[in-house]
C-alpha positions in Angstrom: 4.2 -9.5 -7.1 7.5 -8.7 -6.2 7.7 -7.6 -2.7 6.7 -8.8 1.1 3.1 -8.6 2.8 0.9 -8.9 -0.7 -1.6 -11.7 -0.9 -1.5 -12.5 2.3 -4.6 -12.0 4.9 -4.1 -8.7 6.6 -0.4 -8.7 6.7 1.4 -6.6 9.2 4.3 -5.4 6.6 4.0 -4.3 2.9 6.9 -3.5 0.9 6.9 -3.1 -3.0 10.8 -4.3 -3.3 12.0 -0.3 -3.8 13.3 2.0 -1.3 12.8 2.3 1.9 9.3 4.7 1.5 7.9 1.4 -0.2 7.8 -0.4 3.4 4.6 -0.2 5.8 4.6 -1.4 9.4 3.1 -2.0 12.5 -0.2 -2.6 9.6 -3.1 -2.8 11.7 -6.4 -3.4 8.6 -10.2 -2.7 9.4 -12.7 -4.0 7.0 -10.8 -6.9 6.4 -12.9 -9.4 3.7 -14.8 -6.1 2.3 -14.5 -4.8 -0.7 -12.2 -2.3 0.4 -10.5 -2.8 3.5 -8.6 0.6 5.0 -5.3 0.7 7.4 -2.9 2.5 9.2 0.8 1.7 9.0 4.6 3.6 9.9 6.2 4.5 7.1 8.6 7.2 5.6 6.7 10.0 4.2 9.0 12.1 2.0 7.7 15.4 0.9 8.7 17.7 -2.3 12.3 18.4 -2.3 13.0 15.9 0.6 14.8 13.0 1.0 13.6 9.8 2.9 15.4 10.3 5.7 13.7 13.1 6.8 11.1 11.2 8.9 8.3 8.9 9.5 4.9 9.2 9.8 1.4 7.2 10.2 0.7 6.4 6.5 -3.2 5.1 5.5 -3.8 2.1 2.9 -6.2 1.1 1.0 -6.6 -2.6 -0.4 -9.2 -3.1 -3.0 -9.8 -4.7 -6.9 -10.7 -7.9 -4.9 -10.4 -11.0 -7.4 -8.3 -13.5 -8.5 -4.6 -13.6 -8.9 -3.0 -17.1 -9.9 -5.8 -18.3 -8.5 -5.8 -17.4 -5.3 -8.5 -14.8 -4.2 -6.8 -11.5 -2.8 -6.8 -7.9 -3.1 -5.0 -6.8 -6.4 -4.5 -3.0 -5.5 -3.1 -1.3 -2.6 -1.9 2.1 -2.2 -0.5 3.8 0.8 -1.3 7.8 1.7 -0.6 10.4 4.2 -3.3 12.7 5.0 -2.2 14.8 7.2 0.1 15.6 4.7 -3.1 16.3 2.2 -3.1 13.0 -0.1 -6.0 11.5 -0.4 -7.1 7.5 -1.6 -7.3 7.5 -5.5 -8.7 4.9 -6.7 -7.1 5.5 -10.5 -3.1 5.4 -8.3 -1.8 2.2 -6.7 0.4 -0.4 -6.9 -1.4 -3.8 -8.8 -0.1 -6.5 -6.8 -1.0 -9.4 -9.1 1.8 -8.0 -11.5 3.9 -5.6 -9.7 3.3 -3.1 -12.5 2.1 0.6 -10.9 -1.2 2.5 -12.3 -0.9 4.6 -14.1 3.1 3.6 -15.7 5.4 5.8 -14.9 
């Protein structure tokens, strides 16, 4: 809702607005059109007790919750994971895009 990359068809950049961890490049999306579509992006991975200048690493994304968002037909979730870092996709964590609001509220 509020940042750069969401809505659009398989953007190259996301960023949610926040700090620099929020912003995904070099996006490259396979599945495109599916219900969930899965990609690989740059991004700053920042670990316990770290700060986010410590690095960047190849981060994975999910975009799913396809419907409708002021009527436009889009993808309404999307979160961003590292697993070599051992995240995982959870489907119950992500960013709603229609609304800007995160799941589940901080």
């Amino acid at each position: 809702a509020h940042g750069e990359g969401f809505g659009q068809v398989k953007p190259a950049k996301n960023f949610n607005g926040g700090d620099p961890a929020g912003l995904v490049t070099n996006v490259v999306w396979q599945s495109w059109g599916r219900p969930v579509a899965a990609g690989t992006g740059r991004s700053d991975y920042v670990g316990p007790s770290r700060s986010v200048a410590t690095g960047t690493g190849t981060g994975t994304g999910t975009a799913f919750n396809l419907g409708t968002c002021d009527g436009k037909l889009m993808y309404q979730a999307v979160e961003w994971y590292f697993p070599q870092h051992d995240q995982a996709f959870d489907p119950d964590r992500y960013e709603n895009i229609c609304t800007g609001t995160y799941v589940p509220s901080s």
